[in-house]
C-alpha positions in Angstrom: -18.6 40.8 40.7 -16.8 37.4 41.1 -19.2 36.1 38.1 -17.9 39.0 36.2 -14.2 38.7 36.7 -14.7 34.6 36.2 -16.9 35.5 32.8 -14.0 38.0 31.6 -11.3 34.9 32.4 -13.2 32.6 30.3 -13.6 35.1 27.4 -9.7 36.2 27.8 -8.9 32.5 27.9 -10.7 31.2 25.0 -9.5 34.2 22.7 -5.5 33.4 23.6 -6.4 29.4 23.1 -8.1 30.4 19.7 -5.0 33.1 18.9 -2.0 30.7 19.9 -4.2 27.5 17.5 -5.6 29.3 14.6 -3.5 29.7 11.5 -1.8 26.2 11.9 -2.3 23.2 10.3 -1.2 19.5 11.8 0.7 17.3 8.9 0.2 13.5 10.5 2.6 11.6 9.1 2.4 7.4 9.0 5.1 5.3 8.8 2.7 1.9 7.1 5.9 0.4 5.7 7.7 -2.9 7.2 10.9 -1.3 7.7 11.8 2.4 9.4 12.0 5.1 7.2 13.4 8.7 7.6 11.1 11.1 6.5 12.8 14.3 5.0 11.3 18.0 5.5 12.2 21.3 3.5 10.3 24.1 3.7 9.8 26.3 0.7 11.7 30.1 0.1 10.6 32.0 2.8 9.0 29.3 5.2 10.3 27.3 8.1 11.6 23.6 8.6 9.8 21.5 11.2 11.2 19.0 12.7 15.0 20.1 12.0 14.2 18.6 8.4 14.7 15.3 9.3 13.8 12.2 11.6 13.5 8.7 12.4 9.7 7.0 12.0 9.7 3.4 12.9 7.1 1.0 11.2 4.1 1.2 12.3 4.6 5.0 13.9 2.9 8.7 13.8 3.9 11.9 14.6 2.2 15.1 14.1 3.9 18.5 12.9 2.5 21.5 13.3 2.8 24.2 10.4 1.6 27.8 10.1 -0.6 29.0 7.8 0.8 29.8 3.9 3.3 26.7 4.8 4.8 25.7 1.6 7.4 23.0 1.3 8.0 19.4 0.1 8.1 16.2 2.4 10.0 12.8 1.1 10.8 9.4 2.6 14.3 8.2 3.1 15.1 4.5 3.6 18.3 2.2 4.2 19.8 4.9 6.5 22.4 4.8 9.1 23.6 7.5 11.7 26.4 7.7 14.3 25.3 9.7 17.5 25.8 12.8 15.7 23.9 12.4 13.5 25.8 12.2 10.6 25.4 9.3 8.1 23.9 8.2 4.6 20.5 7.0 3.5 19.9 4.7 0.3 17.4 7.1 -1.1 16.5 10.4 -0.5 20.1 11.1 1.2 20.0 15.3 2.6 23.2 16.3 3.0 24.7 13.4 4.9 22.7 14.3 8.3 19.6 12.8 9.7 18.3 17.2 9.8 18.0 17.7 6.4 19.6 21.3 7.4 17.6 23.0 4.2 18.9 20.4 1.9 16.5 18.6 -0.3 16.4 14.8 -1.4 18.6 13.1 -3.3 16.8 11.5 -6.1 15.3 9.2 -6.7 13.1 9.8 -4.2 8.8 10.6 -4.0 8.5 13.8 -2.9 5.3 15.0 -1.8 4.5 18.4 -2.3 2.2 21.3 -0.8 1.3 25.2 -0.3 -1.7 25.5 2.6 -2.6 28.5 1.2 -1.4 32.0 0.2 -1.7 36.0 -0.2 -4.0 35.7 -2.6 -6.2 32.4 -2.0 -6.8 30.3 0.9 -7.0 26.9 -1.1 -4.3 24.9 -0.7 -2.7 22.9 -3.1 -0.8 19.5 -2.8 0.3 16.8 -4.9 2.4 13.9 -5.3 5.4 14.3 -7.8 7.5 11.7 -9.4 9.5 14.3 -10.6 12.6 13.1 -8.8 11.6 9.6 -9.5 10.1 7.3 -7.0 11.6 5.4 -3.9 8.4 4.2 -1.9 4.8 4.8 -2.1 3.3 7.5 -0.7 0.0 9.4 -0.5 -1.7 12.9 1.3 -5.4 13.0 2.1 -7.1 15.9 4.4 -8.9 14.9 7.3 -12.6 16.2 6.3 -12.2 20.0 4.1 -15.6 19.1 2.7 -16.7 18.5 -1.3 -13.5 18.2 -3.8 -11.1 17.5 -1.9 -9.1 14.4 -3.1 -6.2 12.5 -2.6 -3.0 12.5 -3.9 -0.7 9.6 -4.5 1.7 6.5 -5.9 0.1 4.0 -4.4 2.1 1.2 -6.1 5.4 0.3 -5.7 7.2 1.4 -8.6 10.4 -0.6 -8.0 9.1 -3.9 -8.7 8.0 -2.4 -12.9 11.1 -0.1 -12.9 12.7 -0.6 -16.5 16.5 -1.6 -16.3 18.1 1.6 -17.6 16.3 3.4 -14.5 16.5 1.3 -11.4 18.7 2.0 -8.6 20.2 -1.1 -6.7 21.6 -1.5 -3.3 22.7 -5.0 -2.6 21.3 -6.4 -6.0 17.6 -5.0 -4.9 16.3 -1.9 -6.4 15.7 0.3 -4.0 14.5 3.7 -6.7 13.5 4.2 -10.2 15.1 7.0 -11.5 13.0 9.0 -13.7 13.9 10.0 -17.2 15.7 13.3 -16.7 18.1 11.9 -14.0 18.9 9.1 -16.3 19.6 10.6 -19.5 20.7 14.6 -18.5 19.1 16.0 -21.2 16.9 18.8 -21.5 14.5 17.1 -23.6 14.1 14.8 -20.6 14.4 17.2 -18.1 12.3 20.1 -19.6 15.0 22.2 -19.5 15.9 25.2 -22.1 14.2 24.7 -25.1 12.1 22.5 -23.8 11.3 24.3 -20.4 7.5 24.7 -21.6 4.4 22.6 -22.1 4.6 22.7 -25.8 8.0 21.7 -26.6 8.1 18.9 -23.3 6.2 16.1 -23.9 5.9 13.4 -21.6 7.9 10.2 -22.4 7.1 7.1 -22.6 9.1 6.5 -19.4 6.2 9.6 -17.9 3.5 7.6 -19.5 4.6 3.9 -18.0 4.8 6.1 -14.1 1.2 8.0 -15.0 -0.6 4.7 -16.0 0.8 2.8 -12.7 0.3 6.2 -10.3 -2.5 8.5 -12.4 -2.9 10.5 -9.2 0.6 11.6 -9.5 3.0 14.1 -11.2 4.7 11.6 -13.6 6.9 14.8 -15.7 7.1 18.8 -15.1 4.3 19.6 -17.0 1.7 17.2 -16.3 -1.8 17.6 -16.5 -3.8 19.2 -14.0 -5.3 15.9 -12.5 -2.7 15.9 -10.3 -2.7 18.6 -8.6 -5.6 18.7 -5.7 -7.1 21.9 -3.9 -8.9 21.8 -0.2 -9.0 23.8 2.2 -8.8 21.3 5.8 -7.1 21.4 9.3 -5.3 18.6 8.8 -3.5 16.2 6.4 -2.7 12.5 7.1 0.8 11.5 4.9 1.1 8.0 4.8 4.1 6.0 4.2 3.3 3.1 1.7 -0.5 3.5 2.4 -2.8 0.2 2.6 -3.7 -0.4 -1.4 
């Protein structure tokens, strides 16, 4: 009887380990930059925020973030940022609202954003990818951990500040800190993809989208780039790295 009752622990155990630890995925995040950044976290309609949307990440640190399964959301870096004890301040780049939690505001661009959905209704893929949308602030990629054949890596790799043209850079101090990209510099919908030109036929990428995509091809470089850039895997875990070793 005592082997029985000991046999029926072990079996109710390893079902409530499995139950509470399946259907999450860990997001390791890596600060690989000289200086602390301030990584920003908004989770898409519908999903949660980890992490209060927002934290410090010294150089040189990790931290894990647990997410459930169907997460969807975007994840960007902010740097040059200074909070009082409440938490209330202002970044160079990627500035959410004025608070180190994000509190479901996204990044102020310019700022890399990397994007995902791990999963959904209808697939189990997941799909990530790194957009320069919103222009660029620091390099940044996301690779799984294992997830077997086809799985790749997306990235900006290269620090876009040090090509940015003149009519996109953003200075703090006389040092460009974030290349806009075209649509936040010139406000139009040509740029932007926006009303008549909020389709692939009548948005063309610029030449702006064409200098990003030749420096960062594993990128987003406008809204309706080409499908290169957009990986599919299906892994446990997901290491984001900060200004990742080139």
């Amino acid at each position: 009887m005592p082997i029985t009752i000991n046999l029926l622990s072990l079996l109710l155990y390893t079902f409530l380990s499995f139950s509470i630890t399946s259907g999450t995925h860990q997001l390791i995040l890596v600060n690989n930059c000289k200086e602390s950044i301030w990584p920003g976290v908004l989770g898409g309609a519908g999903h949660p925020t980890p992490n209060d949307g927002g934290f410090l990440l010294n150089s040189g640190q990790e931290v894990v973030m647990d997410v459930p399964d169907k997460w969807s959301g975007r994840i960007w870096a902010r740097q040059g940022c200074t909070f009082d004890q409440n938490g209330k301040g202002s970044c160079y780049t990627g500035d959410c609202s004025g608070f180190l939690h994000c509190q479901g505001k996204g990044g102020t661009p310019p700022a890399t954003v990397v994007e995902m959905t791990l999963g959904s209704a209808t697939s189990p893929l997941h799909f990530y990818d790194v957009s320069l949308v919103d222009g660029f602030n620091l390099p940044v990629s996301m690779a799984p951990v294992g997830g077997g054949i086809g799985c790749g890596m997306a990235a900006c790799e290269v620090d876009l500040n040090v090509c940015c043209p003149s009519a996109l850079e953003v200075k703090v101090g006389g040092k460009v800190v974030g290349c806009k990209s075209a649509c936040l510099a010139m406000q139009s919908p040509r740029y932007c993809c926006t009303g008549e030109f909020g389709n692939p036929q009548t948005c063309k990428p610029t030449l702006f989208a064409n200098l990003f995509k030749a420096i960062c091809p594993k990128a987003y470089s406008y809204a309706f780039d080409d499908s290169s850039s957009l990986n599919k895997c299906r892994a446990t875990r997901y290491i984001i790295t900060f200004c990742p070793p080139k």
